[in-house]
N, C-alpha and C positions, 0 to 999 in steps of 0.2 A: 504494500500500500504506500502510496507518494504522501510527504509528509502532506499538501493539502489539503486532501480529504479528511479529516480530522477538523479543522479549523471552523472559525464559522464563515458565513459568506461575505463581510466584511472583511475580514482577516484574508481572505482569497486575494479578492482586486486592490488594483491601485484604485484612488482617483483619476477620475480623468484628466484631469489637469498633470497629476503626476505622470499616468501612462503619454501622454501629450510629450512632457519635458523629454521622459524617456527614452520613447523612440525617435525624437529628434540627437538624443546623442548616439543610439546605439545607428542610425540610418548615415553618420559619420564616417563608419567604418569602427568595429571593433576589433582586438589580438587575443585570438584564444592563447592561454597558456601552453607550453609544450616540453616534452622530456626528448634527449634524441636518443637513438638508439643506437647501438652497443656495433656499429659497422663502421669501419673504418676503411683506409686506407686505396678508395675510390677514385680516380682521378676525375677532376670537372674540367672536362674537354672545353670547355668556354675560358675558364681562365686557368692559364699555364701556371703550374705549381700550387695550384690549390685542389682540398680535394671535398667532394659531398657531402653535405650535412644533412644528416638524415633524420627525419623531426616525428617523434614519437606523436601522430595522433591518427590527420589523417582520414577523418568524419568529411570525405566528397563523393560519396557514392550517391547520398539519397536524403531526402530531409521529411521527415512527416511530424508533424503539426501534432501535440499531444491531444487527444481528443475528449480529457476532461478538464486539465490544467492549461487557465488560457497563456500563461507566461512561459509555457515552456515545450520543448519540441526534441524530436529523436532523431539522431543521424547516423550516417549507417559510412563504415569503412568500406574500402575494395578487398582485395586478397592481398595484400602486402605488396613492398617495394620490390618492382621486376623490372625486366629489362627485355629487350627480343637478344637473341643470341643461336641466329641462323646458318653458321660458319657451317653446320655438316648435312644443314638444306632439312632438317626434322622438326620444324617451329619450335625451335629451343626457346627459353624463357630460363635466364637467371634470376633465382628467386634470393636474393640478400638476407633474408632471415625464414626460413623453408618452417621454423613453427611458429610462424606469426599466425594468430588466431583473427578472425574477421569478427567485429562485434558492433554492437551498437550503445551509444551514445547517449545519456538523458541529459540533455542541458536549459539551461533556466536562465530567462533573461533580468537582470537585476535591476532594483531603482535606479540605481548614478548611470544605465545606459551599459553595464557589462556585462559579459555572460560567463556564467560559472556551469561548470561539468560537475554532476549531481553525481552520475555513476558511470560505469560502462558495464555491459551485459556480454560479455561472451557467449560465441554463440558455437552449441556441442550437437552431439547425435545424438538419438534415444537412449545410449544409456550413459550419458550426461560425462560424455569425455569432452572434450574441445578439440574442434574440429580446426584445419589448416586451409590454406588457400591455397592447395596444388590441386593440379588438374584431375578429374573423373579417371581412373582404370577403363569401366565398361562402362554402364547407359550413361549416356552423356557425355562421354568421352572427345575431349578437342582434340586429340592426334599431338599436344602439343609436349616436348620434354624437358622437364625441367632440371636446370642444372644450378650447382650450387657458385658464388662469383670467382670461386678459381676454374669453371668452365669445364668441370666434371660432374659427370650424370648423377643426381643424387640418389644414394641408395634405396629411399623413401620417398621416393620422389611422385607419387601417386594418393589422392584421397579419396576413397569413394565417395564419402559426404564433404569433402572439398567445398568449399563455394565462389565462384568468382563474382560476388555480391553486387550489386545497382541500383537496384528500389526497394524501397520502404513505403508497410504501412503498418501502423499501429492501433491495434481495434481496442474496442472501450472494454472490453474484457480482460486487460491486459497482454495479450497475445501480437505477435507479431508476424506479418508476411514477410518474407524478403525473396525478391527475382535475381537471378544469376544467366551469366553469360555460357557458361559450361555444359549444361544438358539442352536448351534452357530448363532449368528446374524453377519453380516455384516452391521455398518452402515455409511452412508455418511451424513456429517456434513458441514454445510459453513465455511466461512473465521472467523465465530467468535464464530464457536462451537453448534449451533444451530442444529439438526436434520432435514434432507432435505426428506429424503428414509433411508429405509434398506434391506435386502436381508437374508431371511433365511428359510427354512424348512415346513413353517406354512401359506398354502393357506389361512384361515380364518382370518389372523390376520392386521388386518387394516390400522398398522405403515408402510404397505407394500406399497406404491405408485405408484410404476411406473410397476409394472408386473412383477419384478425380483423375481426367485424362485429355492429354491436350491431344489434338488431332497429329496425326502420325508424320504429316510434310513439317513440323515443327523441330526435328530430330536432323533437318536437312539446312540447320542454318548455319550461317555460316562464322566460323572462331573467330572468335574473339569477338563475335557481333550478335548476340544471343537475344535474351529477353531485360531490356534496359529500363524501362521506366514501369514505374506499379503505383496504382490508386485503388481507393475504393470509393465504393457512391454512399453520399451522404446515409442511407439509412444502414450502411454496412452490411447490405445484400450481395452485392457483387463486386467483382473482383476485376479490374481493369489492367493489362499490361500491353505495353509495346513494343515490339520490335528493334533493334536498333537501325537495322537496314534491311532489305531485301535478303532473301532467303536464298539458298541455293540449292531450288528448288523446281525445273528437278534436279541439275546440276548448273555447276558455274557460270555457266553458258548467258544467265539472266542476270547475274548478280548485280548488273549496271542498272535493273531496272531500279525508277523512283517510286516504285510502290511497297510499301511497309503495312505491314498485320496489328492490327488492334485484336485485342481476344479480352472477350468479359466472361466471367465467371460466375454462374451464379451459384452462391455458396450455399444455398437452400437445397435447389435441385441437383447442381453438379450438372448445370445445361451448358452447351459452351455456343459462344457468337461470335462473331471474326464480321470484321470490319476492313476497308483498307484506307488507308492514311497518303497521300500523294504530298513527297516531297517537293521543295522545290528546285534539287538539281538528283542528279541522278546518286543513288548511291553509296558509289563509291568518293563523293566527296560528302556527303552530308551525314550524319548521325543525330537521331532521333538520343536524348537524356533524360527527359522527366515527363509525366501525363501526370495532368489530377482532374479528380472529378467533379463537375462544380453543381450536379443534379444525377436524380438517378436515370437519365435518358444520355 
């Protein structure tokens, strides 16, 4: 429980006047605080003899709005700091810290205009390990191999329940969806990050629980360009994701086209809709990031 539910409804809001001052500082531009991490000895190809500083936070995957606390909102990590690293033509990916955990974020916007980090929620599998940001083994599987920043294949270098994270939502029940670029998976997580269900492409794959099932051309998209932005509709009926680009579907051959997949969810029936979205250039230059839903149409 968030400290405020408890409070009374006074205790809740600012005034107006105070929320006024506030977001006039915080619309300034705020510095979230940061730790760095433990990676050294990088070189920063921009400037000679200096090297990467690598900044422990990291909340740009996805942002959702807390849906009882009006001052505060959740933000969602990627899968840690990588790199491409295509030298033996196998979509190499150096992962800089191979057990960095993907999580999400509670943060609170303060009176003087700052914001403070309440918590982070790491985010595990069903039986409440915490999970990495390397790529899928089987269903979902990007083809892609990760290696460690001395440019050797990591031993572990595989996660089933992996996530390469992007959207965020956060339902009033405490529970959380989060979409990824890897399967596309869609998966639902409890109040403390645990895996409940997921929703993706792949009838045979077991992590599936409750019968939710994207249409099977969804398994045909293309790496590193999955399922990117996640909303839900106001009355927290259904379930909205998009596309990052066109799919390659039935192979490569389309990839250039400018048409992208909307798919809503209805979390009642488990009915699924697909929409299409027209970019406005083709593709391969443009990338779809965030949808929200401003109605349940």
């Amino acid at each position: 429980m968030h400290k405020d539910e408890n409070t009374s409804k006074d205790e809740q809001h600012l005034s107006d006047d105070a929320q006024v001052q506030m977001y006039k500082k915080f619309a300034t531009g705020v510095s979230l605080s940061y730790d760095i991490l433990d990676i050294h000895n990088i070189p920063d190809a921009a400037k000679s003899g200096h090297f990467i500083e690598f900044r422990y936070g990291g909340f740009g995957s996805a942002l959702s709005a807390h849906p009882t606390a009006k001052n505060q909102f959740y933000a969602l990590t990627d899968r840690g700091p990588n790199t491409t690293y295509n030298v033996n033509h196998d979509h190499g990916k150096i992962f800089l810290d191979p057990t960095y955990t993907p999580r999400i974020g509670l943060f609170e916007l303060q009176a003087n205009g700052t914001i403070a980090k309440i918590k982070e929620i790491l985010l595990k599998n069903p039986q409440g390990q915490a999970i990495s940001g390397l790529p899928n083994l089987h269903f979902g599987a990007s083809k892609e191999i990760a290696y460690d920043q001395r440019g050797c294949v990591l031993a572990q270098g595989n996660d089933e329940f992996g996530l390469d994270s992007e959207g965020l939502v956060a339902l009033k029940d405490g529970s959380f969806w989060v979409s990824d670029e890897y399967g596309p998976h869609i998966v639902h997580f409890d109040a403390d990050g645990v895996e409940i269900d997921r929703i993706n492409a792949y009838p045979q794959d077991m992590r599936r629980k409750s019968g939710y099932l994207l249409p099977a051309e969804y398994a045909n998209r293309r790496q590193n360009r999955g399922m990117e932005g996640l909303t839900i509709t106001p009355d927290q009926k259904k379930l909205v994701g998009i596309m990052q680009s066109s799919m390659s579907n039935p192979d490569a051959s389309v990839a250039s086209s400018d048409l992208v997949r909307i798919i809503l969810i209805d979390l009642q029936t488990k009915a699924i809709s697909q929409y299409l979205y027209q970019q406005e250039a083709d593709s391969k230059q443009h990338s779809n990031t965030a949808i929200t839903a401003l109605n349940s149409t």
